[in-house]
C-alpha positions as YAML, in Angstrom:
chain: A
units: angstrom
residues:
- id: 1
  name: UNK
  ca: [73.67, 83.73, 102.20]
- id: 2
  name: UNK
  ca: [76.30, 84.04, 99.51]
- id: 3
  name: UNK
  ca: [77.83, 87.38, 98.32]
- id: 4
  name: UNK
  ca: [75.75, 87.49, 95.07]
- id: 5
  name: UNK
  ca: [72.28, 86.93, 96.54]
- id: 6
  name: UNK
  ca: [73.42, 89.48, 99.02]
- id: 7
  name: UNK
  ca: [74.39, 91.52, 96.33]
- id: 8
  name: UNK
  ca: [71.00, 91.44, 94.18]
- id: 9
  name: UNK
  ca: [68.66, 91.69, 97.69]
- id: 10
  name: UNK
  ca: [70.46, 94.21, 98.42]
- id: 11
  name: UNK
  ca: [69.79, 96.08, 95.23]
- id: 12
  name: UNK
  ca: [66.08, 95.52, 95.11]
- id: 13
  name: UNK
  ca: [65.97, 97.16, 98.44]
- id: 14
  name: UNK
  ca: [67.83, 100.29, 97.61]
- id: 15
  name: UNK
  ca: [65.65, 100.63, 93.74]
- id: 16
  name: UNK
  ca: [62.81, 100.37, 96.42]
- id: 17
  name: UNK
  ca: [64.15, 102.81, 98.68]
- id: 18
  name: UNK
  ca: [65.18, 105.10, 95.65]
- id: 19
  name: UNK
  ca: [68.91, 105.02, 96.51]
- id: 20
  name: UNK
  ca: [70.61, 106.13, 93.47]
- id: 21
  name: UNK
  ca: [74.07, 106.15, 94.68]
- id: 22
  name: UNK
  ca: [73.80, 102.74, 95.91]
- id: 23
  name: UNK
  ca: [72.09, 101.26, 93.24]
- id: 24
  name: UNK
  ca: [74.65, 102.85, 90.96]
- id: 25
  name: UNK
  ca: [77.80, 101.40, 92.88]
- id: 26
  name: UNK
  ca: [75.44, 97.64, 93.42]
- id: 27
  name: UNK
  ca: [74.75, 97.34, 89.87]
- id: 28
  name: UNK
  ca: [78.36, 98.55, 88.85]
- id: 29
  name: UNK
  ca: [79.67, 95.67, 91.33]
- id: 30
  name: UNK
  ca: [77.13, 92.84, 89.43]
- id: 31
  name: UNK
  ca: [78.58, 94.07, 86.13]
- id: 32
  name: UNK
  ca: [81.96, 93.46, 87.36]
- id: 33
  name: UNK
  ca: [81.22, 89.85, 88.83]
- id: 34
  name: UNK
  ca: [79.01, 88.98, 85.62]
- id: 35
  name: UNK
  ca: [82.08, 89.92, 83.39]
- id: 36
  name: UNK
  ca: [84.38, 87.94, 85.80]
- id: 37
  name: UNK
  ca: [82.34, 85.05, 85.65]
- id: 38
  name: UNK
  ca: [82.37, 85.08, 82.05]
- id: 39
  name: UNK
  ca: [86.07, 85.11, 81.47]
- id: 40
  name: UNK
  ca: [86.44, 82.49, 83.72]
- id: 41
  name: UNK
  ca: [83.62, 80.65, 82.05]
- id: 42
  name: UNK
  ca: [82.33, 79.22, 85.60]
- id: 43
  name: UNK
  ca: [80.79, 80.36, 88.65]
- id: 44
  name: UNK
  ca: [83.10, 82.05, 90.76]
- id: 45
  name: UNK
  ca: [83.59, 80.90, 94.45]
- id: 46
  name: UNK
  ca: [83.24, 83.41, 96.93]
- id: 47
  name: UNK
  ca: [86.94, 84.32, 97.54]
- id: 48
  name: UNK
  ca: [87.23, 85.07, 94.03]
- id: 49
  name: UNK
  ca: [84.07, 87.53, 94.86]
- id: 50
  name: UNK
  ca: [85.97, 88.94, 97.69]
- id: 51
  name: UNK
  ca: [88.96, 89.33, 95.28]
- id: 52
  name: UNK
  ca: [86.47, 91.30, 92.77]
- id: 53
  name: UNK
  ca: [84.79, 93.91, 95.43]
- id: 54
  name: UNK
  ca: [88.48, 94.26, 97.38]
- id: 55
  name: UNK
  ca: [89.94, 95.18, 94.04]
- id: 56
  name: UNK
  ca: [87.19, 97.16, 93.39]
- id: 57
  name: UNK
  ca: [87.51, 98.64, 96.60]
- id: 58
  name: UNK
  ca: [91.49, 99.25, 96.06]
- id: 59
  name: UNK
  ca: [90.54, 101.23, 92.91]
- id: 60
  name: UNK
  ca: [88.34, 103.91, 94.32]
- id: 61
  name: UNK
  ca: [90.84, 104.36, 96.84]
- id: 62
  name: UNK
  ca: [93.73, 105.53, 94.25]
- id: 63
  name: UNK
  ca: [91.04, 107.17, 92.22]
- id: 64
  name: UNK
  ca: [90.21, 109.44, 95.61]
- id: 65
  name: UNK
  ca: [93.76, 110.21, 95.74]
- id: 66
  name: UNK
  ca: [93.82, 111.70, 92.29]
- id: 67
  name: UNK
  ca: [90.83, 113.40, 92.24]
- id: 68
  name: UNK
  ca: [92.03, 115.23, 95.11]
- id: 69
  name: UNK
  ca: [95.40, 116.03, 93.14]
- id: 70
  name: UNK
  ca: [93.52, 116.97, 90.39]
- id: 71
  name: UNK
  ca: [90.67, 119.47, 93.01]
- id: 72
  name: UNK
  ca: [87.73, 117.27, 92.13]
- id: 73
  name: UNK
  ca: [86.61, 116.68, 95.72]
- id: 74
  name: UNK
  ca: [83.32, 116.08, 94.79]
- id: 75
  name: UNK
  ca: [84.54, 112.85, 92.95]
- id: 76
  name: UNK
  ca: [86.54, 112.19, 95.79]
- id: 77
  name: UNK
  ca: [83.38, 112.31, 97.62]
- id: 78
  name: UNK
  ca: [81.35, 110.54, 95.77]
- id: 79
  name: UNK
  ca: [84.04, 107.74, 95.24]
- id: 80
  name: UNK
  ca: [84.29, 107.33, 99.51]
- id: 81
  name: UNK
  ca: [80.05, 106.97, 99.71]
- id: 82
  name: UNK
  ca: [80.75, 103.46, 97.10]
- id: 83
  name: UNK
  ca: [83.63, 102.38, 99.20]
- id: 84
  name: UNK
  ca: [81.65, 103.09, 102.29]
- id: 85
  name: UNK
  ca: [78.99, 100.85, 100.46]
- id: 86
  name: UNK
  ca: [81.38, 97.93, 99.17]
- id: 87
  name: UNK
  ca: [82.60, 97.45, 102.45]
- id: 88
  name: UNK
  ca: [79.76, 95.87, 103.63]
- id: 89
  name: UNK
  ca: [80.32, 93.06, 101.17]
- id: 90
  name: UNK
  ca: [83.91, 92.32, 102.74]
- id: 91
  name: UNK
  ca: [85.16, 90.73, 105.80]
- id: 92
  name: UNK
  ca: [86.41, 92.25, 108.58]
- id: 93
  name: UNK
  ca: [89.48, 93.39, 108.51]
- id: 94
  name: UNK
  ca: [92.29, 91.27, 110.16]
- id: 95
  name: UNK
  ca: [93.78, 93.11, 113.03]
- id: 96
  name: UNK
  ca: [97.70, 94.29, 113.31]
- id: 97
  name: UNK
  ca: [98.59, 92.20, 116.14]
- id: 98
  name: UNK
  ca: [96.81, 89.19, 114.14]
- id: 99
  name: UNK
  ca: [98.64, 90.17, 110.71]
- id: 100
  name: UNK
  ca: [102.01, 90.03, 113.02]
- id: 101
  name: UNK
  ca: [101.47, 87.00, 114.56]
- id: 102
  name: UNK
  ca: [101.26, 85.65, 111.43]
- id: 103
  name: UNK
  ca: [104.02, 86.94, 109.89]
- id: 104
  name: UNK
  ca: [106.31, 85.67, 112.82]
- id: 105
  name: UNK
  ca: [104.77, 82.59, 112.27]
- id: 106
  name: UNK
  ca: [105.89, 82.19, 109.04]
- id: 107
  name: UNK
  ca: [109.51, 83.67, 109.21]
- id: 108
  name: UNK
  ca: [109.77, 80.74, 111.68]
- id: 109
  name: UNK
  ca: [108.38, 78.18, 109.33]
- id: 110
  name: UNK
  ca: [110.94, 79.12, 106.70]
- id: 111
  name: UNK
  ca: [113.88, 80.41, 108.52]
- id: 112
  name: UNK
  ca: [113.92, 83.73, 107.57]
- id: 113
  name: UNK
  ca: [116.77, 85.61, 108.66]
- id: 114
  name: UNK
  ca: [117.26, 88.63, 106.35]
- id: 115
  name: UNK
  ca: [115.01, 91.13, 103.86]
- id: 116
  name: UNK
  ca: [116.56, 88.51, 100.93]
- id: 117
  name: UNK
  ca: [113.93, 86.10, 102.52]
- id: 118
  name: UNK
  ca: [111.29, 88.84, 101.99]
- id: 119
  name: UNK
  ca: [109.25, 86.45, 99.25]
- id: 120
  name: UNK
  ca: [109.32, 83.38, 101.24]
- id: 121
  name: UNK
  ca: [107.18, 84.86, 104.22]
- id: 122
  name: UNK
  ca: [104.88, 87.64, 101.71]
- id: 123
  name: UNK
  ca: [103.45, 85.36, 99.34]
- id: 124
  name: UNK
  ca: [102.26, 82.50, 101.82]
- id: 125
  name: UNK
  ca: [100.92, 85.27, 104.06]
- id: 126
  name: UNK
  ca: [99.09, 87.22, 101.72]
- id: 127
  name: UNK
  ca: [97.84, 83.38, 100.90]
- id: 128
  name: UNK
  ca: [96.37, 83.53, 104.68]
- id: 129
  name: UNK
  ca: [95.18, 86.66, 105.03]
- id: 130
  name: UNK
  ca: [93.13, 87.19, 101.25]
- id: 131
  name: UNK
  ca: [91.27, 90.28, 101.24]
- id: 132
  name: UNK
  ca: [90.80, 90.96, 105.26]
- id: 133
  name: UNK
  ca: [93.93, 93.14, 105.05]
- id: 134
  name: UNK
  ca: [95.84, 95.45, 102.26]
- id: 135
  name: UNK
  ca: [99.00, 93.71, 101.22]
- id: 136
  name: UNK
  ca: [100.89, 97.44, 101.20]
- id: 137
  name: UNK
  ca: [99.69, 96.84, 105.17]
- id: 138
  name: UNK
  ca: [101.23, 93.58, 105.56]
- id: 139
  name: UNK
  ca: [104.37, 94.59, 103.36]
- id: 140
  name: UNK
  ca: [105.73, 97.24, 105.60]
- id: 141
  name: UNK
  ca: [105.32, 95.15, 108.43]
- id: 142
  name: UNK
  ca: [107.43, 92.12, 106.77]
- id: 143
  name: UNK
  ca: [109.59, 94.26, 106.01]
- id: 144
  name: UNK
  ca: [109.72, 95.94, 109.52]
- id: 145
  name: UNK
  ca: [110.24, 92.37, 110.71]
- id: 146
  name: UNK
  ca: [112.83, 91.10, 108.45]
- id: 147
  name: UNK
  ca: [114.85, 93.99, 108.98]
- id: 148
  name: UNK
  ca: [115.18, 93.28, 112.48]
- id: 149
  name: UNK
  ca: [116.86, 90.05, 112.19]
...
C-alpha cells in the first residue's frame, strides 16, 4: 500500500477512534503532500513522500529544541507525540555500521584521500541512503573518515 492511502486509512481510523492529536498531525501531513503535489503539478512518487514527512519530521525536531530554549515544554511535548506519529510513515533507519560501509565504499570509488574530497563521497551517499538516515549523521562520519586518511 502506498504512503498516501496509508496516510488517509490511517486518518479515518484515528477520526473513528477520536484521536485528536493524530488526526491533527495526519491531516497537517495531507496538507503538506497536497500542496507539494501541486507545485510540482504531478503526482509525487513515493521518495518524494518520504522527502515530505522526513522534512517534516526534521522540523519538529529543531522546533523541540527551541521550545525548550524558550521553557515551552509543553510544545516540546506535544511536537515529540507528531514525530512519534510521522515515524511510522518512514523507513527504518539505516544502521551506523551500514551508513559506514557505505561511505568506505564510496571514498574507494572516487579516491578520496583528504577532507578536500569531502563532496565527492557526501552527495552520492546521501543519494543512497535518502531519508533512512539524517545527513548531519552521515556528515560527521565522512568527515571522521576523511580525516583519517
Amino acid at each position: 500500500m502506498d504512503l498516501i492511502k496509508s496516510l488517509e486509512t490511517d486518518l479515518i481510523a484515528a477520526l473513528k477512534k477520536h484521536e485528536s492529536e493524530k488526526v491533527e498531525v495526519l491531516r497537517y501531513v495531507k496538507s503538506l503532500l497536497h500542496n507539494a503535489k501541486i507545485a510540482k503539478r504531478e503526482d509525487l512518487t513515493e521518495a518524494e513522500i518520504e522527502k515530505q514527512v522526513a522534512s517534516e519530521v526534521k522540523r519538529r525536531l529543531e522546533a523541540i529544541e527551541q521550545f525548550k530554549t524558550g521553557k515551552r515544554e509543553d510544545l516540546a511535548i506535544k511536537d515529540a507525540k507528531a514525530i512519534e506519529i510521522l515515524k511510522a510513515y518512514l523507513p527504518e533507519a539505516m544502521p551506523g555500521a551500514e551508513i559506514e560501509k557505505l561511505i568506505q565504499e564510496q571514498i574507494a570509488a572516487v579516491g578520496a584521500s583528504s577532507i578536500a574530497d569531502f563532496g565527492k563521497v557526501m552527495g552520492p551517499v546521501m543519494a543512497k541512503v535518502g531519508t533512512r538516515a539524517d545527513g548531519k549523521i552521515v556528515q560527521a562520519k565522512v568527515k571522521e573518515l576523511l580525516s583519517k586518511k
